[in-house]
LODO-801024 format. One record per residue (C-alpha): residue in one letter; z, x, y. Coordinates in nm, 3 decimals. Layout:
residues N
<r><r>A</r><z>Z</z><x>X</x><y>Y</y></r>
...
END
This chain:
residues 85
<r><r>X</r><z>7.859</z><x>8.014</x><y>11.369</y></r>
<r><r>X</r><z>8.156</z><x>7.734</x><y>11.233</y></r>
<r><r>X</r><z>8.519</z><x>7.875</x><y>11.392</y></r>
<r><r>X</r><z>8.740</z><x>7.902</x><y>11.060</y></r>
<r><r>X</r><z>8.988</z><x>7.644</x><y>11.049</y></r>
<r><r>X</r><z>9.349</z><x>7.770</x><y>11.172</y></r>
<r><r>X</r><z>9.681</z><x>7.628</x><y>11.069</y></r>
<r><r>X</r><z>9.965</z><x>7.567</x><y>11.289</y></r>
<r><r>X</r><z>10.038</z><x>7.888</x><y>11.508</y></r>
<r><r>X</r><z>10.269</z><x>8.166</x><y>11.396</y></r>
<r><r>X</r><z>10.595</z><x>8.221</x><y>11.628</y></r>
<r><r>X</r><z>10.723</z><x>8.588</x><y>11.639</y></r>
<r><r>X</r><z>11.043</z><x>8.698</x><y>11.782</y></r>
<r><r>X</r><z>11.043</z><x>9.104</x><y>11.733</y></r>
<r><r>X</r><z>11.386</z><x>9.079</x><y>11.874</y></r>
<r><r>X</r><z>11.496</z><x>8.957</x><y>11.444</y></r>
<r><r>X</r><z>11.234</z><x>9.182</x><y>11.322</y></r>
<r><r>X</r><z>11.449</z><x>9.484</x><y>11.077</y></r>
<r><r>X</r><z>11.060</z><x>9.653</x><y>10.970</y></r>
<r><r>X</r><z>11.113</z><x>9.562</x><y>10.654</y></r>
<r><r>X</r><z>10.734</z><x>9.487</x><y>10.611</y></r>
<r><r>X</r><z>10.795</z><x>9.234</x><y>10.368</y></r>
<r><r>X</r><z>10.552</z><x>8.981</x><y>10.578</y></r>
<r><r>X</r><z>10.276</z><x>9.256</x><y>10.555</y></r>
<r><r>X</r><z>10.290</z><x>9.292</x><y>10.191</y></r>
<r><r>X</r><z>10.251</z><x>8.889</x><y>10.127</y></r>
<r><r>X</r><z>10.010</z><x>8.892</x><y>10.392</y></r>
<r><r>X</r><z>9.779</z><x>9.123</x><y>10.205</y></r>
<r><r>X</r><z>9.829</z><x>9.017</x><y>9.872</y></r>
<r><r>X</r><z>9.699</z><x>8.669</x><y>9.966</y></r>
<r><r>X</r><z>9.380</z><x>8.863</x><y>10.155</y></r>
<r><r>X</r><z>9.306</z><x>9.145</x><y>9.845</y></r>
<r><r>X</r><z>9.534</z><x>9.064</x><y>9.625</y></r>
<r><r>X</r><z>9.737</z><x>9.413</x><y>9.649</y></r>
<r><r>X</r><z>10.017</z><x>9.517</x><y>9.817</y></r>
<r><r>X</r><z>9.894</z><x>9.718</x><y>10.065</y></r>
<r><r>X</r><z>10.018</z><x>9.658</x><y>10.417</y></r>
<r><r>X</r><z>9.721</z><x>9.816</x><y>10.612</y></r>
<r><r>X</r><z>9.520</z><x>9.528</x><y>10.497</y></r>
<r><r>X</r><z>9.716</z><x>9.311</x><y>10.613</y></r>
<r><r>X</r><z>9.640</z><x>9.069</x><y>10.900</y></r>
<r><r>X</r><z>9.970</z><x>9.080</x><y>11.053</y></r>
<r><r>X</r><z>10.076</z><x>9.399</x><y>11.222</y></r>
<r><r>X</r><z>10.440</z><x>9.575</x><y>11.237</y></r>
<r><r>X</r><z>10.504</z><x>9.856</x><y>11.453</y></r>
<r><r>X</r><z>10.810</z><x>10.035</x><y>11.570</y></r>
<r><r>X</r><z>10.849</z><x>10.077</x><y>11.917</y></r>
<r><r>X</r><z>10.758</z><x>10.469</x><y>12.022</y></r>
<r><r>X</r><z>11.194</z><x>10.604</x><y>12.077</y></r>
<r><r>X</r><z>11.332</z><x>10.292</x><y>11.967</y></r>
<r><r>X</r><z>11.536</z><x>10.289</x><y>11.664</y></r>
<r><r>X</r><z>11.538</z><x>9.925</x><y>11.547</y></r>
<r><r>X</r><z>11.257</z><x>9.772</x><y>11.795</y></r>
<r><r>X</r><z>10.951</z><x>9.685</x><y>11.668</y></r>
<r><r>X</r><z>10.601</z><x>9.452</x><y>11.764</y></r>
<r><r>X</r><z>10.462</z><x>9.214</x><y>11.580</y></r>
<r><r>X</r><z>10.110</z><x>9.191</x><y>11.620</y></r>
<r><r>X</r><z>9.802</z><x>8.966</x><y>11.455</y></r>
<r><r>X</r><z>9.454</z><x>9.071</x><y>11.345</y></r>
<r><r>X</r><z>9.141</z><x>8.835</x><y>11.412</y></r>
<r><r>X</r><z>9.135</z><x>8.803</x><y>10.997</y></r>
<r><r>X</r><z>9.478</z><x>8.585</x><y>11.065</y></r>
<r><r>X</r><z>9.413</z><x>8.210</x><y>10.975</y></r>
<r><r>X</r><z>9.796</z><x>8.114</x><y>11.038</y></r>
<r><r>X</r><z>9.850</z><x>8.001</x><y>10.671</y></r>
<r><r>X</r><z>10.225</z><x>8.087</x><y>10.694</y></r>
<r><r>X</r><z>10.296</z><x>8.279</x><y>10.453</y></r>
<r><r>X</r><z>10.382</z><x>8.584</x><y>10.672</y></r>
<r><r>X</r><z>10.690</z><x>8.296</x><y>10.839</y></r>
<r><r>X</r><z>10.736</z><x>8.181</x><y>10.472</y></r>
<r><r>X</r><z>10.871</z><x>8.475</x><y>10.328</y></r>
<r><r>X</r><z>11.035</z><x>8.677</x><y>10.631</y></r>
<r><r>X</r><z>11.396</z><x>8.703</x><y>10.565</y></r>
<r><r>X</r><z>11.513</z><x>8.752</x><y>10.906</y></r>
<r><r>X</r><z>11.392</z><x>8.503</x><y>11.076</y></r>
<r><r>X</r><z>11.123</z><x>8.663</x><y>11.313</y></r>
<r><r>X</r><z>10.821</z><x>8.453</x><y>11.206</y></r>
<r><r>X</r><z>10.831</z><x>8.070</x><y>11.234</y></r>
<r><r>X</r><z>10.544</z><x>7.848</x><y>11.191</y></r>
<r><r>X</r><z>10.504</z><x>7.594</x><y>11.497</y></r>
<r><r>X</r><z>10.580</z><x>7.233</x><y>11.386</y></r>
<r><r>X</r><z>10.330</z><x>6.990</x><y>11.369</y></r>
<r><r>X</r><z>10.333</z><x>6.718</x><y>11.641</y></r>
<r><r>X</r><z>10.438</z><x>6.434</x><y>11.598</y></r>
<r><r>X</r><z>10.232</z><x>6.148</x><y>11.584</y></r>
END
């Protein structure tokens, strides 16, 4: 069985993350083509008696196209840069 093909990795910093779930609603449009964010393969939970804390988490569906680091307002998501040559 062929691995898919991954892009560059996805950087998360949950210390920028606000929950706004914005990154799991692009996510899941691009996968079924709704907004639904528990289709998503990119995961955002609040931390159990925290406030503003939350994990960011990735699914085995997650082929690190970016889009998630694309749209995230605050910053939390980043998409490595590619090496240089």
């Amino acid at each position: 069985m062929e691995k898919k093909k991954k892009g560059r990795p996805i950087i998360a910093d949950a210390s920028k993350c606000a929950g706004c779930l914005i990154c799991e609603l692009r996510c899941s449009l691009r996968f079924e083509k709704e907004f639904n964010p528990s289709k998503a393969a990119i995961k955002i939970r609040r931390l159990v008696g925290a406030e503003n804390e939350y994990e960011i988490s990735f699914t085995e569906k997650c082929d690190n196209c970016g889009i998630c680091a694309r749209y995230c307002p605050y910053e939390a998501l980043a998409q490595e840069e590619k090496a240089a040559a």
